[in-house]
mmCIF file of the N, C-alpha and C atoms, coordinates in Angstrom:
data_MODEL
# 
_entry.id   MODEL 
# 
loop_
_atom_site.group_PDB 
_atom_site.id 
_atom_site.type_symbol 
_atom_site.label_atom_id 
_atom_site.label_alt_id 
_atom_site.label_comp_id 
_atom_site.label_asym_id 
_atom_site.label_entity_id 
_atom_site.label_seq_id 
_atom_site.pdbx_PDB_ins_code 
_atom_site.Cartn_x 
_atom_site.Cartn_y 
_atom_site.Cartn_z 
_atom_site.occupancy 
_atom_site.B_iso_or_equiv 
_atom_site.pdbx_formal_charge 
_atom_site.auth_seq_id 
_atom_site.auth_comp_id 
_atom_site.auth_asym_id 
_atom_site.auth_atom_id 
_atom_site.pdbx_PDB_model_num 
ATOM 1   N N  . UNK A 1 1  ? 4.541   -22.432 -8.531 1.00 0.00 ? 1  UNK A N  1 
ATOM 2   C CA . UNK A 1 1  ? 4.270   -22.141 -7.140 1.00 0.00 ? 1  UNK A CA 1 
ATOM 3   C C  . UNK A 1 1  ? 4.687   -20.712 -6.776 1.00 0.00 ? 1  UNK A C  1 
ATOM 4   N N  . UNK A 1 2  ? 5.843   -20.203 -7.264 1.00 0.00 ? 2  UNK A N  1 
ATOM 5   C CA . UNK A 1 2  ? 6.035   -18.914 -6.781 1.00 0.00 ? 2  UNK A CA 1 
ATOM 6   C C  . UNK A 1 2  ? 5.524   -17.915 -7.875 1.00 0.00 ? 2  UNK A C  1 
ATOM 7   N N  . UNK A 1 3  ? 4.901   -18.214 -8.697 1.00 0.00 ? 3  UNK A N  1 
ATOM 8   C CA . UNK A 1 3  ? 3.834   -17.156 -9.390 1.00 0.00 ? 3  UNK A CA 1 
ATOM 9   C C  . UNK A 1 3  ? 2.381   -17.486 -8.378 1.00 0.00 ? 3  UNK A C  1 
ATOM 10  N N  . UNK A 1 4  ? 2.404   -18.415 -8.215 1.00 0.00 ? 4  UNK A N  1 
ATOM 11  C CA . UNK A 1 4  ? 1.514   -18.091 -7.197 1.00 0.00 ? 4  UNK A CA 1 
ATOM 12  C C  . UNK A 1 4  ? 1.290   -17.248 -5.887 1.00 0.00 ? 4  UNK A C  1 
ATOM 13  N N  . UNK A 1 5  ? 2.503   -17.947 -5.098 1.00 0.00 ? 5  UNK A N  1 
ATOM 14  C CA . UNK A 1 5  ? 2.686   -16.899 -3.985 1.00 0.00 ? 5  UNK A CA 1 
ATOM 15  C C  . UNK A 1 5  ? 2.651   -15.217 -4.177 1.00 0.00 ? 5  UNK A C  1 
ATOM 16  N N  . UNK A 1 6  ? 3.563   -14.979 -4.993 1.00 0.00 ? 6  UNK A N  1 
ATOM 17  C CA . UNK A 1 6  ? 3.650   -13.784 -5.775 1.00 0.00 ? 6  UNK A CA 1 
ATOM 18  C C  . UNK A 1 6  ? 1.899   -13.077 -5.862 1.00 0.00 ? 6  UNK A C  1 
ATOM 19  N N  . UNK A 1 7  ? 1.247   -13.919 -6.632 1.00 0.00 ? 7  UNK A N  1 
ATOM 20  C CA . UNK A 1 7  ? -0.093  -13.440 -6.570 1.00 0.00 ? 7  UNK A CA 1 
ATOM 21  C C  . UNK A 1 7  ? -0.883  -13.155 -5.353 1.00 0.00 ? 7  UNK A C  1 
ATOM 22  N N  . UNK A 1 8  ? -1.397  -14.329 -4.868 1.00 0.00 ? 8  UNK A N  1 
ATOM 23  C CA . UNK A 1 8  ? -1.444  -14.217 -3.274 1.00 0.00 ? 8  UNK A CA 1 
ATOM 24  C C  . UNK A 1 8  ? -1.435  -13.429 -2.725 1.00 0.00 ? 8  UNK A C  1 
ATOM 25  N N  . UNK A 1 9  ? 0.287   -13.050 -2.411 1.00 0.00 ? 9  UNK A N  1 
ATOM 26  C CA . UNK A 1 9  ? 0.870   -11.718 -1.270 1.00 0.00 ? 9  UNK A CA 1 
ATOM 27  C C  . UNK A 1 9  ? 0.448   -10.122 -1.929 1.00 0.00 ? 9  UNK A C  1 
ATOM 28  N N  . UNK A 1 10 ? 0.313   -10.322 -3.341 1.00 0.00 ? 10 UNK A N  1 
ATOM 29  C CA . UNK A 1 10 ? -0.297  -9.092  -4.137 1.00 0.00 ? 10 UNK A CA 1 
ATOM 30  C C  . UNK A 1 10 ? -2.012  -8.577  -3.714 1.00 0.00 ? 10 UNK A C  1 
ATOM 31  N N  . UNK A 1 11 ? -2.554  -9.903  -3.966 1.00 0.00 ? 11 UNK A N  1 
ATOM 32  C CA . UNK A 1 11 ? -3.747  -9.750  -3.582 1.00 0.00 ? 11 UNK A CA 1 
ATOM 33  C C  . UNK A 1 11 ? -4.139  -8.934  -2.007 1.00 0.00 ? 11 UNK A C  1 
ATOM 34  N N  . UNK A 1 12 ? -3.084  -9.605  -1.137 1.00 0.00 ? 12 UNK A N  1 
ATOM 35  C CA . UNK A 1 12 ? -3.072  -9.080  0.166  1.00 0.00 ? 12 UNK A CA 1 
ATOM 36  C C  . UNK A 1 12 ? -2.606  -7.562  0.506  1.00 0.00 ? 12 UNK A C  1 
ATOM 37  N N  . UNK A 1 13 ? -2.197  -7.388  -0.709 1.00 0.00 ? 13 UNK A N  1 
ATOM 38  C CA . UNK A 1 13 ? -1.318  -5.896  -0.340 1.00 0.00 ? 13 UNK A CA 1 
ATOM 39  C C  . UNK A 1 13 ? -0.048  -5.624  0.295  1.00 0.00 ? 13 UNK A C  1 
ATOM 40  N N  . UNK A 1 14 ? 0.922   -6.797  0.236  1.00 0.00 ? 14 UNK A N  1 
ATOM 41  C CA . UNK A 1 14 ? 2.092   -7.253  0.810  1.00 0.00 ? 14 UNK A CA 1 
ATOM 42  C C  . UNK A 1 14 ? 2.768   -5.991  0.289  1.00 0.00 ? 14 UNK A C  1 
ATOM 43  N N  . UNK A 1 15 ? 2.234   -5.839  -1.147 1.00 0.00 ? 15 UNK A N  1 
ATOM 44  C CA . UNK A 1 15 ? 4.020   -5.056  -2.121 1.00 0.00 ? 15 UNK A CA 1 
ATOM 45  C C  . UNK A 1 15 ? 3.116   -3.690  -2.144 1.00 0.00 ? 15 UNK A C  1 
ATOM 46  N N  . UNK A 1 16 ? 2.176   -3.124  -1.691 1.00 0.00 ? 16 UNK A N  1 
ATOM 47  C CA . UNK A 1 16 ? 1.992   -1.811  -1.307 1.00 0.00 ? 16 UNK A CA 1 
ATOM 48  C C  . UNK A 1 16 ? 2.382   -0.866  -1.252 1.00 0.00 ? 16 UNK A C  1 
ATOM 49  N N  . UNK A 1 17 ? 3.061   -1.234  0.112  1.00 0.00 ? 17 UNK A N  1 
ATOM 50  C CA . UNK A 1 17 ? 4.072   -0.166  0.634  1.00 0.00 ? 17 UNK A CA 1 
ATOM 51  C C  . UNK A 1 17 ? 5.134   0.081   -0.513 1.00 0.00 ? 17 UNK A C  1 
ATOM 52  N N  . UNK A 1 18 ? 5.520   -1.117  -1.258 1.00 0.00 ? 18 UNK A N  1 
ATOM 53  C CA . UNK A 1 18 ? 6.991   -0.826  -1.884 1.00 0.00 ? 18 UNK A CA 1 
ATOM 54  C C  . UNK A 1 18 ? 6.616   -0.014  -3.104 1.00 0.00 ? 18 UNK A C  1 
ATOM 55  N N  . UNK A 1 19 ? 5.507   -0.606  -3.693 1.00 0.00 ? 19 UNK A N  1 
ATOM 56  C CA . UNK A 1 19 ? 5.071   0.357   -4.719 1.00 0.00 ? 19 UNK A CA 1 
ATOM 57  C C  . UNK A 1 19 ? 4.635   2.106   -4.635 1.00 0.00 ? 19 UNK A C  1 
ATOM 58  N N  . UNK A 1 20 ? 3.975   2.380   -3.609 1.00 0.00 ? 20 UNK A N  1 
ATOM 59  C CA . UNK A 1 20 ? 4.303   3.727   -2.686 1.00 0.00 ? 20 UNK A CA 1 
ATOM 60  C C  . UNK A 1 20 ? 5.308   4.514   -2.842 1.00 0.00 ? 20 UNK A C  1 
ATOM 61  N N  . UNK A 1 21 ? 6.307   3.804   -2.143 1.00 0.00 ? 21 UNK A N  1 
ATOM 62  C CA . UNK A 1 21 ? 7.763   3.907   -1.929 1.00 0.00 ? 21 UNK A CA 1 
ATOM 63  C C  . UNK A 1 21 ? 8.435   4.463   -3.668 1.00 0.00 ? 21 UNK A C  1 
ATOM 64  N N  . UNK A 1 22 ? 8.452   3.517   -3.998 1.00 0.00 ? 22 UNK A N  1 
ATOM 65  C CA . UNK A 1 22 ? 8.907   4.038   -5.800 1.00 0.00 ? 22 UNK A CA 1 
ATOM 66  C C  . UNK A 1 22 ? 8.062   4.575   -6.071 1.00 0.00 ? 22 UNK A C  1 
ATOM 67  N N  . UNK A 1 23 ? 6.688   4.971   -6.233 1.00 0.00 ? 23 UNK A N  1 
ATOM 68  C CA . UNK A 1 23 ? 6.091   6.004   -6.773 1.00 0.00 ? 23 UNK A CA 1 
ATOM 69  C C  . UNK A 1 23 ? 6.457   7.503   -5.978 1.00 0.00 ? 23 UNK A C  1 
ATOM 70  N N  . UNK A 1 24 ? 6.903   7.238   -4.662 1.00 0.00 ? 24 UNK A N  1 
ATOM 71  C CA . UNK A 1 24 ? 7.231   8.842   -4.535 1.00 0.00 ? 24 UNK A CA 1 
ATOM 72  C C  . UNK A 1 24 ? 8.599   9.086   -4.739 1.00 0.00 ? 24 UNK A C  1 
ATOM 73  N N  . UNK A 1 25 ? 9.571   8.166   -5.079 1.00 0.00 ? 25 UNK A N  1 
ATOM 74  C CA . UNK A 1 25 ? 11.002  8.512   -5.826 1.00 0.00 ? 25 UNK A CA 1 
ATOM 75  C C  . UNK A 1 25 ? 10.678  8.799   -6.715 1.00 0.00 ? 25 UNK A C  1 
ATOM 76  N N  . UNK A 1 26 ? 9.369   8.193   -7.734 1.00 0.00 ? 26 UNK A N  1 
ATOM 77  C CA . UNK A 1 26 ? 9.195   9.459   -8.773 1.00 0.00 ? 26 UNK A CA 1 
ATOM 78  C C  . UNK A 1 26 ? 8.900   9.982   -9.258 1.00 0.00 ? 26 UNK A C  1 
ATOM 79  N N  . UNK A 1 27 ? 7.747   10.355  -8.585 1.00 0.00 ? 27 UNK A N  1 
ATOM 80  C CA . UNK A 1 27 ? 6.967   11.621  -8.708 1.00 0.00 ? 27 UNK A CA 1 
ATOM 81  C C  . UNK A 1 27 ? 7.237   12.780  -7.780 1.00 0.00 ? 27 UNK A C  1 
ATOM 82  N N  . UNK A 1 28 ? 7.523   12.747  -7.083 1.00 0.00 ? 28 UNK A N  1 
ATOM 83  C CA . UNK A 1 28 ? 7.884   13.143  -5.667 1.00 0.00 ? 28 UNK A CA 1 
ATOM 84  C C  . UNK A 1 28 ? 9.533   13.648  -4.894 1.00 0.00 ? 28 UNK A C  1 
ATOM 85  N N  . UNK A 1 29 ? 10.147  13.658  -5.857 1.00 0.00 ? 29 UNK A N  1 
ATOM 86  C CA . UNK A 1 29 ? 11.856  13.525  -5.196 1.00 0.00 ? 29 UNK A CA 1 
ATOM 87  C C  . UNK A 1 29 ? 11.917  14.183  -4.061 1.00 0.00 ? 29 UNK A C  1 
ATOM 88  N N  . UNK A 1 30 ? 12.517  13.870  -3.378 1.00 0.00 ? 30 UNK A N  1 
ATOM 89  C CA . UNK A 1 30 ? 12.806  14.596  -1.948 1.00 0.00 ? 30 UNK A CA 1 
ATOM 90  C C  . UNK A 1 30 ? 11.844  14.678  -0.992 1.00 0.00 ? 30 UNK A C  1 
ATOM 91  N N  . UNK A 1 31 ? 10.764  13.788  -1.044 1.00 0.00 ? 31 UNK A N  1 
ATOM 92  C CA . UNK A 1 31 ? 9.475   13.815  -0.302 1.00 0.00 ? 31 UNK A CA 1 
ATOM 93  C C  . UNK A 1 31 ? 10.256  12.437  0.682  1.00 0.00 ? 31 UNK A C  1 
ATOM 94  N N  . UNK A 1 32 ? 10.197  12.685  2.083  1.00 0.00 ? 32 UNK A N  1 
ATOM 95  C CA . UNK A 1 32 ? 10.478  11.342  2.750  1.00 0.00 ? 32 UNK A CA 1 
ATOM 96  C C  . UNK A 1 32 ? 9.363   10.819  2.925  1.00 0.00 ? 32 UNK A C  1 
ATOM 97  N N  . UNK A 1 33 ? 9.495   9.669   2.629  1.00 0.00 ? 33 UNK A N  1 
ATOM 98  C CA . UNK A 1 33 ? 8.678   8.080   2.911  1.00 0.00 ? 33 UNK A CA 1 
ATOM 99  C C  . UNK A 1 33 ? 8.390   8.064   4.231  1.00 0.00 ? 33 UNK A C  1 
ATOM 100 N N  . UNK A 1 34 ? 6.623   7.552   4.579  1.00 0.00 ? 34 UNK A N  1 
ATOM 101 C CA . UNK A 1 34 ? 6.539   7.115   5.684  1.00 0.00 ? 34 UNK A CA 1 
ATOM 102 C C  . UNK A 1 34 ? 7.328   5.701   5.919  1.00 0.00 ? 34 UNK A C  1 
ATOM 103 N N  . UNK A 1 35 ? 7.043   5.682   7.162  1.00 0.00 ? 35 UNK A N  1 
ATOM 104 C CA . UNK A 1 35 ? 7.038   4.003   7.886  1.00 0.00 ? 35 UNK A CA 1 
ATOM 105 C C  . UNK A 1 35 ? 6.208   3.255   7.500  1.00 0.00 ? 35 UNK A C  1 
ATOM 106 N N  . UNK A 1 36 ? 6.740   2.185   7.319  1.00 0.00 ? 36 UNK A N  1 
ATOM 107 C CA . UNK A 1 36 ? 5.443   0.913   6.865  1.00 0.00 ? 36 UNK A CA 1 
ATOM 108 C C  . UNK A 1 36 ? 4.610   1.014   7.876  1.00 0.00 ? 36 UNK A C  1 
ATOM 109 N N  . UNK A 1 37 ? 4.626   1.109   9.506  1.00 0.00 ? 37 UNK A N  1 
ATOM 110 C CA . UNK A 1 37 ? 3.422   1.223   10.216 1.00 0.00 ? 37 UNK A CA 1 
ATOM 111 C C  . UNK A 1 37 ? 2.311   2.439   10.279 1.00 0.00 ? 37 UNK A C  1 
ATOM 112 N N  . UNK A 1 38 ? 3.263   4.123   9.486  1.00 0.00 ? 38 UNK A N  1 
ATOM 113 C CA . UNK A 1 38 ? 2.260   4.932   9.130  1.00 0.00 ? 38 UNK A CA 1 
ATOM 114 C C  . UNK A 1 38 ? 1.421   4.973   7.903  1.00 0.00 ? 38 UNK A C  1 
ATOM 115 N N  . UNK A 1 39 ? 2.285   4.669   6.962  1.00 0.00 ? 39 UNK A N  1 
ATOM 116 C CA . UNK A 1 39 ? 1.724   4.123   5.576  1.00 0.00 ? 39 UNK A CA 1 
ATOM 117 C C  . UNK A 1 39 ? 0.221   3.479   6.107  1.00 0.00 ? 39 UNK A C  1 
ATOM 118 N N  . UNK A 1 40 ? 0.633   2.358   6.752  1.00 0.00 ? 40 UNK A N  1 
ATOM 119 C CA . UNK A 1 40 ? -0.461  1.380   6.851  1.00 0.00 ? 40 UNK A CA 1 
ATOM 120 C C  . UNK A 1 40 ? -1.912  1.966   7.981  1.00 0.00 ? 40 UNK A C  1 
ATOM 121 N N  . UNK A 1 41 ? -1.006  2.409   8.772  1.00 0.00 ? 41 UNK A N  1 
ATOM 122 C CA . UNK A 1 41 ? -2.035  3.488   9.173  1.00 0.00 ? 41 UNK A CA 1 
ATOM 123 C C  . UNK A 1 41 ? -2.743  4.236   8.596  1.00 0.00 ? 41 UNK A C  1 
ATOM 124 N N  . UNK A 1 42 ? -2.264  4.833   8.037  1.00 0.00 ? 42 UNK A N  1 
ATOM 125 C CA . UNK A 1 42 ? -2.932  6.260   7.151  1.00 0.00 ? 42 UNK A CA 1 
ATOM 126 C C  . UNK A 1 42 ? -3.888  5.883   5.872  1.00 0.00 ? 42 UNK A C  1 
ATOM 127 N N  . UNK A 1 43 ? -3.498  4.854   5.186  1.00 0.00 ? 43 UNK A N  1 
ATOM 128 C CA . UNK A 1 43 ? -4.167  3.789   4.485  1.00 0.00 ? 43 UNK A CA 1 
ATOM 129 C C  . UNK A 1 43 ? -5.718  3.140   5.168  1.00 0.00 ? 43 UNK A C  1 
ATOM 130 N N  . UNK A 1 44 ? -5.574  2.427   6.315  1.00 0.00 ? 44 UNK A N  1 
ATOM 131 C CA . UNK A 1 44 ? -6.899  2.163   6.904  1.00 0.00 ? 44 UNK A CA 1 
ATOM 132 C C  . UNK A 1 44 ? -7.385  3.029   7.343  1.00 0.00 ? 44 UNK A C  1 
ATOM 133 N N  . UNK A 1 45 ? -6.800  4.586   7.839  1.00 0.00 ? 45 UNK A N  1 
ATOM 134 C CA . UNK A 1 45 ? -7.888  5.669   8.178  1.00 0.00 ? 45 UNK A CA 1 
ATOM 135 C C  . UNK A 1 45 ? -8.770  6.434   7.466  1.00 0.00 ? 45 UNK A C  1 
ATOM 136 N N  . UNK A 1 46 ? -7.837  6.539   5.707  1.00 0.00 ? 46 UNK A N  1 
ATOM 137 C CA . UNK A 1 46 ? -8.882  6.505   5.206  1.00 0.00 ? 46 UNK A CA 1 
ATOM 138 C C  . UNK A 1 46 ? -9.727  5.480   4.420  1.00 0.00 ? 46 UNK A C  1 
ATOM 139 N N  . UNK A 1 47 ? -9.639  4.155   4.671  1.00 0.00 ? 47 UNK A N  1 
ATOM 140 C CA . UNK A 1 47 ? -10.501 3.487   3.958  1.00 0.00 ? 47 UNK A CA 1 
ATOM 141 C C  . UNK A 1 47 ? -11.771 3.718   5.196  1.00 0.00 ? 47 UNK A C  1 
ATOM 142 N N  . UNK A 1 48 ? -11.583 3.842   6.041  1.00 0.00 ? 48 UNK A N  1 
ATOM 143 C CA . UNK A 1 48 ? -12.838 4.221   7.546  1.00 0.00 ? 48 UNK A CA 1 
ATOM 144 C C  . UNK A 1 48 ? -13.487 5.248   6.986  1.00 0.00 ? 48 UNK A C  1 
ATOM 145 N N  . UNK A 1 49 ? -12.647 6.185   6.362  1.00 0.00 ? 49 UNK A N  1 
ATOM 146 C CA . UNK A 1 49 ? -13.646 7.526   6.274  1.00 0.00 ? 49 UNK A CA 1 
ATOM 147 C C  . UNK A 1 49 ? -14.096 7.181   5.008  1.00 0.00 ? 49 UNK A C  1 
ATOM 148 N N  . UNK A 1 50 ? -13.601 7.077   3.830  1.00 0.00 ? 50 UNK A N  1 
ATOM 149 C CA . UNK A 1 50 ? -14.182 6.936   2.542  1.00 0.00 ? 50 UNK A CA 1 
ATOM 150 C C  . UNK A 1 50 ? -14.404 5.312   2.285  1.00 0.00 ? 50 UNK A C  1 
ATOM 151 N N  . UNK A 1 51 ? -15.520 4.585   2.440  1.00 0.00 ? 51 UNK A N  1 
ATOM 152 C CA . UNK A 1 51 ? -15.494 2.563   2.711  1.00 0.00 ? 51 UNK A CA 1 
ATOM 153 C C  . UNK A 1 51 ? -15.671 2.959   1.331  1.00 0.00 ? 51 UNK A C  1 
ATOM 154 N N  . UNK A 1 52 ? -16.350 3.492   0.081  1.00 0.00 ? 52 UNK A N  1 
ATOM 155 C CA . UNK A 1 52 ? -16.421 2.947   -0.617 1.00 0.00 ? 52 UNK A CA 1 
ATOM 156 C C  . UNK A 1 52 ? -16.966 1.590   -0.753 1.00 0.00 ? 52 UNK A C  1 
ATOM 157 N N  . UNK A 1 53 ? -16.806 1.084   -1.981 1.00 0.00 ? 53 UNK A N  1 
ATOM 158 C CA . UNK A 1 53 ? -17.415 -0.538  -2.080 1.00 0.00 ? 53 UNK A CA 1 
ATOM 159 C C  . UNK A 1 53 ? -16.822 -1.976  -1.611 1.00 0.00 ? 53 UNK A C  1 
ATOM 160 N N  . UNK A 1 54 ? -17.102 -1.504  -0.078 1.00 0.00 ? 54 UNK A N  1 
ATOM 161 C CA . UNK A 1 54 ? -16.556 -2.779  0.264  1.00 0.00 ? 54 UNK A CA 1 
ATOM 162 C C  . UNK A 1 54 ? -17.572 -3.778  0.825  1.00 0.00 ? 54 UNK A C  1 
ATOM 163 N N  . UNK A 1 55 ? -16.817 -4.981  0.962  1.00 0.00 ? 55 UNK A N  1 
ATOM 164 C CA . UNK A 1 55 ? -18.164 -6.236  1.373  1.00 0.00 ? 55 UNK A CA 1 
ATOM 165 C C  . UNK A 1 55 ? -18.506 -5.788  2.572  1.00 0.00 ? 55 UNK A C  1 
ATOM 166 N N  . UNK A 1 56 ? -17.564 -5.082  3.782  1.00 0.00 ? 56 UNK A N  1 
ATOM 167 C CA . UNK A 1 56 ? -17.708 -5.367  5.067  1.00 0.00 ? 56 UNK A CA 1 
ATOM 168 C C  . UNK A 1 56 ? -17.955 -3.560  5.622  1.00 0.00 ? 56 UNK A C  1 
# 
């Protein structure tokens, strides 16, 4: 069950942000992290400009 959930919340993009987050500790040192609400922002503004292949 919790490999499931796990999957699930992945699919949804739950662990996103966190993966973000550690990719700019390291690639990035000293770069501050957005907010999960700009992250997520900045994320759907550009999926608006570039849709790419989406269903919708």
């Amino acid at each position: 069950m919790r490999g499931l959930w796990w999957w699930i919340t992945s699919v949804m993009g739950d662990h996103d942000y966190d993966r973000y987050v550690a990719h700019l500790a390291r690639h990035h040192p000293g770069q501050e992290p957005p907010t999960v609400r700009q992250y997520w922002k900045d994320r759907h503004a550009e999926a608006d400009r570039n849709p790419g292949a989406r269903c919708c």
